[in-house]
TIMI-2910 file (N, C-alpha, C, CB; in pm, 1 decimal, decimal comma, always signed):
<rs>
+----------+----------+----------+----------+----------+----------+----------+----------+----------+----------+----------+----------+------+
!      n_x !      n_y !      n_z !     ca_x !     ca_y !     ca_z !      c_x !      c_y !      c_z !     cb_x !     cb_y !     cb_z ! resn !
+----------+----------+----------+----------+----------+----------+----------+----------+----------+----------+----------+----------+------+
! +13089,7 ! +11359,0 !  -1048,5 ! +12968,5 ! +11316,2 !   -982,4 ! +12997,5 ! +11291,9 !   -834,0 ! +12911,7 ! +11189,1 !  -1049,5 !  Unk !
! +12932,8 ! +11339,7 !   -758,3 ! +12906,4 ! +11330,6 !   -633,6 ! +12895,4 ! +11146,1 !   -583,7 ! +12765,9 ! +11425,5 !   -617,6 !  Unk !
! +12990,3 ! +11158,9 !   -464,6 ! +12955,7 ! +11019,5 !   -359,8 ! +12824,6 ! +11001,3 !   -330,3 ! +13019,8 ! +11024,3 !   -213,4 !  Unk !
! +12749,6 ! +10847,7 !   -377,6 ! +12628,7 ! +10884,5 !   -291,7 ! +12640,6 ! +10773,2 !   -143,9 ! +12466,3 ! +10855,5 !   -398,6 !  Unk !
! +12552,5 ! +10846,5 !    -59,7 ! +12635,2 ! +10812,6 !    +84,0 ! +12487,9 ! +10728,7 !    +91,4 ! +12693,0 ! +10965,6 !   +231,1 !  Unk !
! +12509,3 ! +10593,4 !   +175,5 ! +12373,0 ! +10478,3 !   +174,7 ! +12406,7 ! +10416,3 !   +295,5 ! +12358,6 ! +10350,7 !    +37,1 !  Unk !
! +12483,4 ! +10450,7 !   +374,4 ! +12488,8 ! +10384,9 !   +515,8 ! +12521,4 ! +10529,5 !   +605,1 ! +12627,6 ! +10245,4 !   +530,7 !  Unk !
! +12468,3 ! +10482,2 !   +719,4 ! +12499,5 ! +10538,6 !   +854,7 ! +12530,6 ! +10423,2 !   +989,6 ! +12365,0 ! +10632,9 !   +889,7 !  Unk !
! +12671,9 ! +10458,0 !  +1002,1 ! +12746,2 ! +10346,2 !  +1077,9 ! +12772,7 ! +10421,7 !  +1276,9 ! +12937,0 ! +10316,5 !   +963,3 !  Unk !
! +12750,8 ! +10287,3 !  +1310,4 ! +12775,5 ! +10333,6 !  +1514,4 ! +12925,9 ! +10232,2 !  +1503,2 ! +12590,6 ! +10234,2 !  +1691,6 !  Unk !
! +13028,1 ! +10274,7 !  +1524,0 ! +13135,8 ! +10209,8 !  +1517,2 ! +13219,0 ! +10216,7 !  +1651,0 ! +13202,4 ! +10256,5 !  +1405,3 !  Unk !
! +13226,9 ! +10103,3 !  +1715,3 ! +13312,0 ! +10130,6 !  +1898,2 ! +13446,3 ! +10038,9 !  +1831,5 ! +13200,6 ! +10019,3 !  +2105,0 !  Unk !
! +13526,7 ! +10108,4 !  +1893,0 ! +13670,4 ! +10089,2 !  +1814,4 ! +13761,9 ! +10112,5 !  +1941,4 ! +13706,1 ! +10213,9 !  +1671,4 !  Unk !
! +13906,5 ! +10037,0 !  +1990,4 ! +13977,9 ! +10052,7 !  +2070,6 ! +14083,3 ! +10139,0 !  +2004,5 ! +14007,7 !  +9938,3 !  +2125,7 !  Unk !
! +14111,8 ! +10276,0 !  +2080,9 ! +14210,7 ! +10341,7 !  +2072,8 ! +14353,7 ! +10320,3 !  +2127,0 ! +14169,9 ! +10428,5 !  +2106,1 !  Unk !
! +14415,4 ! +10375,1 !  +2056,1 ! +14553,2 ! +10320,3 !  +2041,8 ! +14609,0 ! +10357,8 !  +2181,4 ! +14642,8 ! +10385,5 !  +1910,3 !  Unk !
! +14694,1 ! +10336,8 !  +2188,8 ! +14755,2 ! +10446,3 !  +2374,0 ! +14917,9 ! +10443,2 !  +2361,8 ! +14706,2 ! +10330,3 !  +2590,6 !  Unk !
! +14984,8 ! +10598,4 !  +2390,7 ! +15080,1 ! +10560,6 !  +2420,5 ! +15148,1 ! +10530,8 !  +2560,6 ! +15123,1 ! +10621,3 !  +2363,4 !  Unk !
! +15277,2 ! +10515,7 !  +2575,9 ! +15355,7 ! +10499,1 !  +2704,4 ! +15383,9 ! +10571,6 !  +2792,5 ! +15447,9 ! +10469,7 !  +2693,9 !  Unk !
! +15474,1 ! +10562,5 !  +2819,9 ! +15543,0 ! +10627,7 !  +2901,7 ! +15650,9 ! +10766,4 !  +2838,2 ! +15614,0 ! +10512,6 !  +2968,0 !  Unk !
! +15677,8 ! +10866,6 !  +2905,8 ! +15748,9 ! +10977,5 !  +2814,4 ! +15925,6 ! +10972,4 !  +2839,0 ! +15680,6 ! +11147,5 !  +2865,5 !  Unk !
! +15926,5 ! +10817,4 !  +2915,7 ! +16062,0 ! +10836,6 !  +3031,2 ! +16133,1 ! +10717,2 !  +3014,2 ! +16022,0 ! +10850,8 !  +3208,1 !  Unk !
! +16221,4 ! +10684,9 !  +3029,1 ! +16275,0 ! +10516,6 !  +3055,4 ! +16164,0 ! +10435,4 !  +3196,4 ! +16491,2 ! +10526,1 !  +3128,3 !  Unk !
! +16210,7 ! +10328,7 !  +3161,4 ! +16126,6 ! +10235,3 !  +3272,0 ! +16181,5 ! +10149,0 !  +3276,3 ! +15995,8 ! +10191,4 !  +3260,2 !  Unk !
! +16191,4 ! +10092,7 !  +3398,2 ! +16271,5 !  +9914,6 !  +3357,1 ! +16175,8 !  +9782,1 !  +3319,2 ! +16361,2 !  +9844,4 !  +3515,4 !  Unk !
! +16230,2 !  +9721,3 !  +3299,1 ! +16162,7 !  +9613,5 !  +3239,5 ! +16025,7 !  +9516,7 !  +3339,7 ! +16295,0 !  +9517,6 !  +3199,4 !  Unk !
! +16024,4 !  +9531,2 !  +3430,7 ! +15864,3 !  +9487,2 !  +3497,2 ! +15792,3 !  +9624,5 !  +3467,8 ! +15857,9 !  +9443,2 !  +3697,5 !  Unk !
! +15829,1 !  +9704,8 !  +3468,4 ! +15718,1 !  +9817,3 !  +3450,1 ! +15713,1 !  +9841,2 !  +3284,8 ! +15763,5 !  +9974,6 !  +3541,2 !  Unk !
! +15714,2 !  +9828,4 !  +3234,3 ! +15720,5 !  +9783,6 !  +3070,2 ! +15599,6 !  +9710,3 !  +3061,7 ! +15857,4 !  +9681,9 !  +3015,9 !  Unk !
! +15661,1 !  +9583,0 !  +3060,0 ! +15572,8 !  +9433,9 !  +3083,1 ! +15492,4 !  +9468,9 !  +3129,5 ! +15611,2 !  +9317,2 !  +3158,9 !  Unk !
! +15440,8 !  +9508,6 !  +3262,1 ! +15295,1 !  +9541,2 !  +3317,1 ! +15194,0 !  +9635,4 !  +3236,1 ! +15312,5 !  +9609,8 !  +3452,9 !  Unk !
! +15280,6 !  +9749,6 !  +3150,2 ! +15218,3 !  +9879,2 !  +3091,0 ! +15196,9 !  +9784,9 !  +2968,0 ! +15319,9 ! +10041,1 !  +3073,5 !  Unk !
! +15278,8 !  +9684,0 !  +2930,5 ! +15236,6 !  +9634,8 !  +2797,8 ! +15085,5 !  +9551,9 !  +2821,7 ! +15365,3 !  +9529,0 !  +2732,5 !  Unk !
! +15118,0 !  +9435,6 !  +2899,5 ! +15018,5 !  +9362,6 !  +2952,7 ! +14828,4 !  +9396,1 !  +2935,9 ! +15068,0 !  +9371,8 !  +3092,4 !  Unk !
! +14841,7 !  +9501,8 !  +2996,4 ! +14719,8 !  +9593,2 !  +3080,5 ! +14666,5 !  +9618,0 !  +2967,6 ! +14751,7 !  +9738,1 !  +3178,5 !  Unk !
! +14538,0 !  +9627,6 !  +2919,2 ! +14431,9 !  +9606,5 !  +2842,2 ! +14374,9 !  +9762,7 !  +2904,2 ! +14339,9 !  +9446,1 !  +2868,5 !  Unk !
! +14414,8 !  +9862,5 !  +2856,0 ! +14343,6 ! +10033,3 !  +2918,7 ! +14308,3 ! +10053,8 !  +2836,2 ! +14411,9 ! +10166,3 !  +2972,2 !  Unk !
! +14380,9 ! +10071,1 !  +2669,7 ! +14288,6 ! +10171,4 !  +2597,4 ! +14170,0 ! +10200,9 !  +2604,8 ! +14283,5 ! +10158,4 !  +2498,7 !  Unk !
! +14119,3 ! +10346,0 !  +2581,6 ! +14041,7 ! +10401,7 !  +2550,2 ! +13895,1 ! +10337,5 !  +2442,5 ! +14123,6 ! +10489,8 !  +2514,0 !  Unk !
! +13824,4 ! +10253,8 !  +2496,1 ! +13672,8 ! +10224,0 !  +2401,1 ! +13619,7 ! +10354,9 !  +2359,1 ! +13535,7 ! +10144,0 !  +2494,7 !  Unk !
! +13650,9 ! +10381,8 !  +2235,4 ! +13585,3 ! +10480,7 !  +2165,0 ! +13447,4 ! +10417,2 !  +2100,6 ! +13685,8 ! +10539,4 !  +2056,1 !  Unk !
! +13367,1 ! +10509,5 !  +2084,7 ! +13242,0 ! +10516,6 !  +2004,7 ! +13205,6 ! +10634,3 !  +1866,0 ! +13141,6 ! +10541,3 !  +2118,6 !  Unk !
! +13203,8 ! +10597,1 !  +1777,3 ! +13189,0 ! +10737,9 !  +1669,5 ! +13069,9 ! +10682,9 !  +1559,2 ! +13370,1 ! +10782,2 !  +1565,5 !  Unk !
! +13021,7 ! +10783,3 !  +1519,8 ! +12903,1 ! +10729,1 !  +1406,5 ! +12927,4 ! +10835,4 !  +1332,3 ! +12729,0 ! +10708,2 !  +1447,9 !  Unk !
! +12894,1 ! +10809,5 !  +1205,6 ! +12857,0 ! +10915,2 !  +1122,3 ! +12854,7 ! +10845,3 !   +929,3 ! +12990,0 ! +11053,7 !  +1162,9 !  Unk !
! +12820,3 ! +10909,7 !   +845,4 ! +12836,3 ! +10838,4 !   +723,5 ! +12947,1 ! +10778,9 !   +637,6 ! +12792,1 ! +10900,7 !   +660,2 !  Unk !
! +12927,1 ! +10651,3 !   +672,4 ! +13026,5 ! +10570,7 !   +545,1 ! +13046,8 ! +10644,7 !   +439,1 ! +12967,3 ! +10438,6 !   +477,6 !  Unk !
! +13168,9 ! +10649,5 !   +399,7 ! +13214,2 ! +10770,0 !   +264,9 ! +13298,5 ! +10607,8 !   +216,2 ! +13355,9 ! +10979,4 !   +316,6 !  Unk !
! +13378,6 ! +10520,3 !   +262,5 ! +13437,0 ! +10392,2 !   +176,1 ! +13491,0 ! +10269,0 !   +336,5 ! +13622,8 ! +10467,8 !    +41,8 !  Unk !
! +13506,0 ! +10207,6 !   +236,0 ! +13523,3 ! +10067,5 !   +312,7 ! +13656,1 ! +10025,7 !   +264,8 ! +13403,6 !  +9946,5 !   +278,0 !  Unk !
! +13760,7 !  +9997,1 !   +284,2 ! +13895,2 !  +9912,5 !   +230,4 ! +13900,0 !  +9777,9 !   +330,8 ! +14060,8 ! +10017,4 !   +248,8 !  Unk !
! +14029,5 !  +9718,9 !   +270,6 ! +14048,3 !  +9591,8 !   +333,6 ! +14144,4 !  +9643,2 !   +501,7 ! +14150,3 !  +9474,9 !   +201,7 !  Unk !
! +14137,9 !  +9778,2 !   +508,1 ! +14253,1 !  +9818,5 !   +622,8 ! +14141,0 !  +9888,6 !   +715,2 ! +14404,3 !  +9940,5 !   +564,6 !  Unk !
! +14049,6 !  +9965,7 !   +654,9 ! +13978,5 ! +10126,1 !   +715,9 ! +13840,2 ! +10076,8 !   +675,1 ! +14033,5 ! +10310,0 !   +623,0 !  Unk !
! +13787,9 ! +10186,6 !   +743,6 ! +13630,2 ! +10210,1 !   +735,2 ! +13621,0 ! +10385,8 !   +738,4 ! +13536,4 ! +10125,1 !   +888,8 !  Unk !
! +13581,1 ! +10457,9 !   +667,9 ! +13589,9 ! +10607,4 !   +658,5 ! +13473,0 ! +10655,6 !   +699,7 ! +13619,4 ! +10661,8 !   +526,6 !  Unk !
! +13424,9 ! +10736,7 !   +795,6 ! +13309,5 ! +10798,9 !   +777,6 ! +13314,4 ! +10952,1 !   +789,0 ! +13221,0 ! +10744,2 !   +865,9 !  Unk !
! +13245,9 ! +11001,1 !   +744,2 ! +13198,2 ! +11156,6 !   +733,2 ! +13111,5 ! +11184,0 !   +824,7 ! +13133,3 ! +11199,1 !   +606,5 !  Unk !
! +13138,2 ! +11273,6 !   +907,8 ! +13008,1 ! +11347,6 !  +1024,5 ! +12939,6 ! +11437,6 !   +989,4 ! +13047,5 ! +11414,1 !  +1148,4 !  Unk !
! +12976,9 ! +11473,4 !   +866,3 ! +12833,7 ! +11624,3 !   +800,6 ! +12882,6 ! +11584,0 !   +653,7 ! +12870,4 ! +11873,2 !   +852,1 !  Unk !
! +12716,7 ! +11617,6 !   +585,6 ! +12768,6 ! +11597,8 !   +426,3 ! +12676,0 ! +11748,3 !   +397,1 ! +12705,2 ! +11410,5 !   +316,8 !  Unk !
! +12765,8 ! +11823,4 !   +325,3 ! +12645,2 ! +11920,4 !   +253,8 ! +12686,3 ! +11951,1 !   +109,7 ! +12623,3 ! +12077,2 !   +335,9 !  Unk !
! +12584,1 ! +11949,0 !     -5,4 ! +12646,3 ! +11948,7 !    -88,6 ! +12733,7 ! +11854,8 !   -165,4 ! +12679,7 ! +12013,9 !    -60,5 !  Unk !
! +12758,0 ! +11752,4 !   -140,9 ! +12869,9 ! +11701,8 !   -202,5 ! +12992,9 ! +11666,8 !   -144,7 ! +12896,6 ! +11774,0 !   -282,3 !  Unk !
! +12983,6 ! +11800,4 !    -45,2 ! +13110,2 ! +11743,4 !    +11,4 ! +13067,3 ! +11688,5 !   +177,0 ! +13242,2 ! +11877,0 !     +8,6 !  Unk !
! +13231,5 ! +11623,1 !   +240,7 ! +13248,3 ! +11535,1 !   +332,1 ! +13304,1 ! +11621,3 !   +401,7 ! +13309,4 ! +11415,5 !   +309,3 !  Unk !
! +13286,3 ! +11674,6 !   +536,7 ! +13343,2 ! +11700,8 !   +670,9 ! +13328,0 ! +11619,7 !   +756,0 ! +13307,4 ! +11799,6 !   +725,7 !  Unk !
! +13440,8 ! +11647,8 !   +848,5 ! +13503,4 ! +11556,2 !   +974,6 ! +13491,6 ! +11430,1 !   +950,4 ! +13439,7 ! +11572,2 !  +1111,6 !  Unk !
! +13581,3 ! +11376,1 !   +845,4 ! +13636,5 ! +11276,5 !   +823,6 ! +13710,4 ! +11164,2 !   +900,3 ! +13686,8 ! +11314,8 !   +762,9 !  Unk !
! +13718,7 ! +11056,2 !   +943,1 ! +13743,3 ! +10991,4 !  +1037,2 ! +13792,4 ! +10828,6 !   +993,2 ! +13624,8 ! +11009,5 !  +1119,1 !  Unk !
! +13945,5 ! +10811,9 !   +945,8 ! +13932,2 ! +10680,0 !   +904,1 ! +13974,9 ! +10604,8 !  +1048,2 ! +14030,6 ! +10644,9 !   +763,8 !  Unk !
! +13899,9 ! +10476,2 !  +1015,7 ! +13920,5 ! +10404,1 !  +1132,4 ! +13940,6 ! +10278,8 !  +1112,1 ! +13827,5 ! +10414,8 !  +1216,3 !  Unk !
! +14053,8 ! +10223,4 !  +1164,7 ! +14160,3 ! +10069,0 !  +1095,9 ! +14058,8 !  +9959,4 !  +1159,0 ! +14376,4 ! +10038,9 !  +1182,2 !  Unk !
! +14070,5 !  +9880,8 !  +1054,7 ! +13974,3 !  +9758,9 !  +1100,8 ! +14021,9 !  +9688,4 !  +1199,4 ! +13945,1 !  +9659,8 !  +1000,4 !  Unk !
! +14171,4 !  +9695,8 !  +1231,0 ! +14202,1 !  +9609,7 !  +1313,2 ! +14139,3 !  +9689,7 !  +1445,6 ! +14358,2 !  +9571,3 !  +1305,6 !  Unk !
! +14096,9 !  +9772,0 !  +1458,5 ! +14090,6 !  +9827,5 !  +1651,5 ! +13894,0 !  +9797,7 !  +1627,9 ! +14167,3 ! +10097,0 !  +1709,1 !  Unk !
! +13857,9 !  +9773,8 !  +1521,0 ! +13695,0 !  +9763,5 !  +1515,6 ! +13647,6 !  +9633,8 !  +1642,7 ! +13639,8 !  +9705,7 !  +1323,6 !  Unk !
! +13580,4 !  +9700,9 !  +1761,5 ! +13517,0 !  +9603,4 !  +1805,9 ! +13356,7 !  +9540,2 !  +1759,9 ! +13525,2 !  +9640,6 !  +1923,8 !  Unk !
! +13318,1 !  +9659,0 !  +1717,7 ! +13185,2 !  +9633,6 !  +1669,8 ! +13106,1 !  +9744,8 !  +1559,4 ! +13105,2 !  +9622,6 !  +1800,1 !  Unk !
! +13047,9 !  +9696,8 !  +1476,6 ! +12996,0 !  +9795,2 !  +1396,3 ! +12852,6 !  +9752,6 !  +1338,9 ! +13096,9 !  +9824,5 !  +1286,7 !  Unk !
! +12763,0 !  +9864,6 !  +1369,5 ! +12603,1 !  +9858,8 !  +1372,0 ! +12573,1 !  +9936,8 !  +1252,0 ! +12525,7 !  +9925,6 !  +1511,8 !  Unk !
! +12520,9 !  +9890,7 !  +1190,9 ! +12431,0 !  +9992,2 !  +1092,5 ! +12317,5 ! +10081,6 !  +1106,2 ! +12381,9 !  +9929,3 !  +1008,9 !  Unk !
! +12320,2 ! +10201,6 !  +1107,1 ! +12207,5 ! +10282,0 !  +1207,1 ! +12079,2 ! +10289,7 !  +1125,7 ! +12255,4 ! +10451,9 !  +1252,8 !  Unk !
! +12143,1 ! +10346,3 !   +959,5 ! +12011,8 ! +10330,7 !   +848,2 ! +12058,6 ! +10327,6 !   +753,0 ! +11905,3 ! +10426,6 !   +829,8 !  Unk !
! +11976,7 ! +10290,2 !   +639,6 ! +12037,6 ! +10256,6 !   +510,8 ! +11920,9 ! +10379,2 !   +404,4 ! +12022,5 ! +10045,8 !   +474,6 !  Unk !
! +12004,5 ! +10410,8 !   +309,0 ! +11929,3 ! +10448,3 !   +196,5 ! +11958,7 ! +10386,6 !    +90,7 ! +11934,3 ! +10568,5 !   +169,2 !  Unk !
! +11821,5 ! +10403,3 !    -81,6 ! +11859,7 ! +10352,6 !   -169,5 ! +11912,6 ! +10435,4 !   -238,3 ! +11790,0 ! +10290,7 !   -216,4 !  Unk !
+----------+----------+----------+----------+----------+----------+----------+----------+----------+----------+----------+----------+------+
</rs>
């Protein structure tokens, strides 16, 4: 039996970032650590599951099935809107 899908989620989530590709010394570390840059992402699309870690959504459903799948860790969740609900 088919997932049935009952939410449509707007989810802004901080992306991860990496460093540097090189050595650095230690104030330039500290400063790159410090600094609050990542990337504010924004993504919506249908809740496919919820865990105590992730939030999953699907960006096309046809049929049954789930494309462009997207899990996203609760810890980077800044905010999450519910766009519409079905029964």
């Amino acid at each position: 039996m088919a997932k049935i899908v009952t939410k449509a989620l707007l989810i802004q989530w901080k992306d991860a970032e990496g460093g540097t590709s090189g050595w650095v010394d230690g104030e330039t570390s500290s400063k790159w650590a410090l600094d609050d840059n990542s990337a504010m992402c924004v993504s919506m699309g249908f809740l496919v599951a919820e865990t105590a870690q992730y939030i999953t959504l699907a960006g096309s459903i046809v049929r049954g099935h789930f494309g462009e799948l997207q899990k996203i860790p609760r810890g980077m969740i800044v905010k999450k809107k519910v766009i519409q609900t079905w029964k």
